[in-house]
C-alpha positions, 0 to 999 in steps of 0.5 A, spaced: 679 308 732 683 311 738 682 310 744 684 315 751 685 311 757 686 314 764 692 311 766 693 308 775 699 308 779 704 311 774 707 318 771 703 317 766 696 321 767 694 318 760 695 314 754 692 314 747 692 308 743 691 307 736 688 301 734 686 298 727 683 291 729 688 288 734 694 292 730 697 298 734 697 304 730 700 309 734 700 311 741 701 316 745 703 318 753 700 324 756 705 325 762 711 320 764 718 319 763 718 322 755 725 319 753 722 312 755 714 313 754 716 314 746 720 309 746 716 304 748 710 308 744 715 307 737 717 300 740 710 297 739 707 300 732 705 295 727 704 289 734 699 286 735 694 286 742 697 280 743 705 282 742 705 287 746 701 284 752 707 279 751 712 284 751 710 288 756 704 286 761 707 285 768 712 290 769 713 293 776 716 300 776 720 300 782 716 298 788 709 300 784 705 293 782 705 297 775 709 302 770 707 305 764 709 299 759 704 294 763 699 300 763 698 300 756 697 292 755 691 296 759 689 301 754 689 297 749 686 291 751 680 297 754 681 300 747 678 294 744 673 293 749 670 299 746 671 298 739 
């Protein structure tokens, strides 16, 4: 199932994710910082939800409470919402 998730407070506008059950699949940045937004997008393939949420949930860019990694936790966690 893939998923498109607007994305809040980052460069990003949006992050589509791919998921099989609670497996990322592929994801996909749509804006950002290109080097790392595939970096982290080819970081994560084959992790679970739970993983990546580990990973990378809370990570503040700069003075903003969020980034492009913490936003993704969100995209996955609505994309299995959806699901």
């Amino acid at each position: 199932m893939t998923y498109t998730y607007k994305a809040k407070g980052v460069c990003a506008v949006g992050i589509e994710v791919e998921m099989d059950g609670n497996i990322v699949k592929s994801v996909k940045f749509i804006g950002g910082c290109n080097g790392n937004t595939q970096g982290v997008a080819r970081l994560v393939e084959g992790l679970t939800y739970e993983e990546v949420k580990e990973k990378l949930s809370g990570i503040r860019c700069g003075f903003k409470a969020t980034s492009c990694p913490d936003q993704l936790v969100h995209a996955i966690e609505e994309a299995m919402a959806n699901a």
